[in-house]
C-alpha positions in Angstrom: 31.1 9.7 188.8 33.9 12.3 189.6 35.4 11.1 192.7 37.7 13.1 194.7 35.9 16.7 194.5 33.5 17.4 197.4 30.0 16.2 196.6 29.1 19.6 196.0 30.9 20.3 193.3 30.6 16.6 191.7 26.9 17.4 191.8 26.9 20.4 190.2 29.8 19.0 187.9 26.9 16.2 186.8 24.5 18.8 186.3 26.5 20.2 183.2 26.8 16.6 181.5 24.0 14.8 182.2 22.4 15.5 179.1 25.9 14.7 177.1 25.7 11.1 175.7 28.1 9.4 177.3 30.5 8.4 174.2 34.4 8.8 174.3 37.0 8.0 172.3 39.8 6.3 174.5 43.0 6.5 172.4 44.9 4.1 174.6 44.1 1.5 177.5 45.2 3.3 180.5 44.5 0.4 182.4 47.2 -1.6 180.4 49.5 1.3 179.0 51.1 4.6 180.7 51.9 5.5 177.0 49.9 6.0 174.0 49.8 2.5 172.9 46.9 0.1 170.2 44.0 1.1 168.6 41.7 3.7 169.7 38.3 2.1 171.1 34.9 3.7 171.9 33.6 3.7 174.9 30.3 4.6 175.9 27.9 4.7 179.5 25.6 1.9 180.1 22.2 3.0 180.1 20.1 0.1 181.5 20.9 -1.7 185.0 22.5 -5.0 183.7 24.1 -4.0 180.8 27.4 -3.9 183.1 29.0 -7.3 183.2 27.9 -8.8 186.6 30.0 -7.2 189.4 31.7 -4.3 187.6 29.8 -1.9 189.0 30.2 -3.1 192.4 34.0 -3.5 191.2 34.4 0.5 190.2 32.4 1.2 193.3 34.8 -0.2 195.7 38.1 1.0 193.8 36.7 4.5 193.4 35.3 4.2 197.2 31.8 5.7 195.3 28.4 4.2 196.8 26.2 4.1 192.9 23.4 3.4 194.9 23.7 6.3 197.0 25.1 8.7 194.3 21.7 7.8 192.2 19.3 8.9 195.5 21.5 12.4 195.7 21.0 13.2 192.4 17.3 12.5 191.9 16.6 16.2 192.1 18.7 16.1 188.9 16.2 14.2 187.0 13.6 16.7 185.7 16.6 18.5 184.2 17.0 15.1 181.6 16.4 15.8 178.5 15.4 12.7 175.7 18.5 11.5 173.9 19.3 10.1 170.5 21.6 6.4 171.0 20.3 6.0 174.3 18.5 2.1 172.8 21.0 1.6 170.2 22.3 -1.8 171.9 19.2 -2.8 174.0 18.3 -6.1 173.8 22.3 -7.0 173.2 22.9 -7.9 176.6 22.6 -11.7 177.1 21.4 -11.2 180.7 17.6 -9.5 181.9 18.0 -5.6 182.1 16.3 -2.7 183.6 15.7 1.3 182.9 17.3 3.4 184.8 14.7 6.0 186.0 15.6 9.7 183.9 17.5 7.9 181.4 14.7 8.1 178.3 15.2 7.5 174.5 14.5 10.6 172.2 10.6 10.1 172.5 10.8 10.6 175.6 9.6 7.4 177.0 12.4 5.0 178.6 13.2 2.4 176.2 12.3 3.5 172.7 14.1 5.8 170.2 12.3 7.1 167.3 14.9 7.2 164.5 
């Protein structure tokens, strides 16, 4: 999500990271911290529905006054342009709650939910 820019431009904005593996390294909690404070973490995008702690979507969604639900149905035009990525099932099945593929995001096979390694 990139909120704040017209829709426009957060579209084509997603168009140039989609196929980026959505790792980062956060070198402070901004949430906690206005300086550069603790250990760096990594942080990285959920790629299964459910992975996300119950509510935290729904959370971001109404702080960032973003709809994910209609943000995923204007960007389905996006989805041919995925291409498979590596890491994309390194922690599935490490979710103690049911999860679900999310349509275009696919393991390096190709096929949503495996990784050939």
């Amino acid at each position: 999500m990139a909120p704040g820019i017209p829709d426009v431009a957060e579209h084509a904005l997603m168009k140039t990271k989609m196929n980026s593996y959505g790792k980062t390294w956060h070198v402070w909690d901004t949430e906690r911290n206005n300086l550069p404070l603790g250990p760096a973490m990594l942080a990285w995008s959920f790629n299964r529905d459910g992975e996300a702690a119950p509510g935290l979507v729904e959370q971001r969604d109404r702080k960032m006054e973003v709809d994910t639900v209609k943000t995923r149905a204007a960007r389905l035009d996006l989805q041919p342009l995925a291409h498979p990525q590596s890491g994309v099932d390194d922690l599935k099945g490490q979710f103690p709650r049911p999860t679900t593929d999310i349509p275009g995001v696919t393991g390096i096979t190709g096929t949503a939910g495996t990784t050939s390694r």
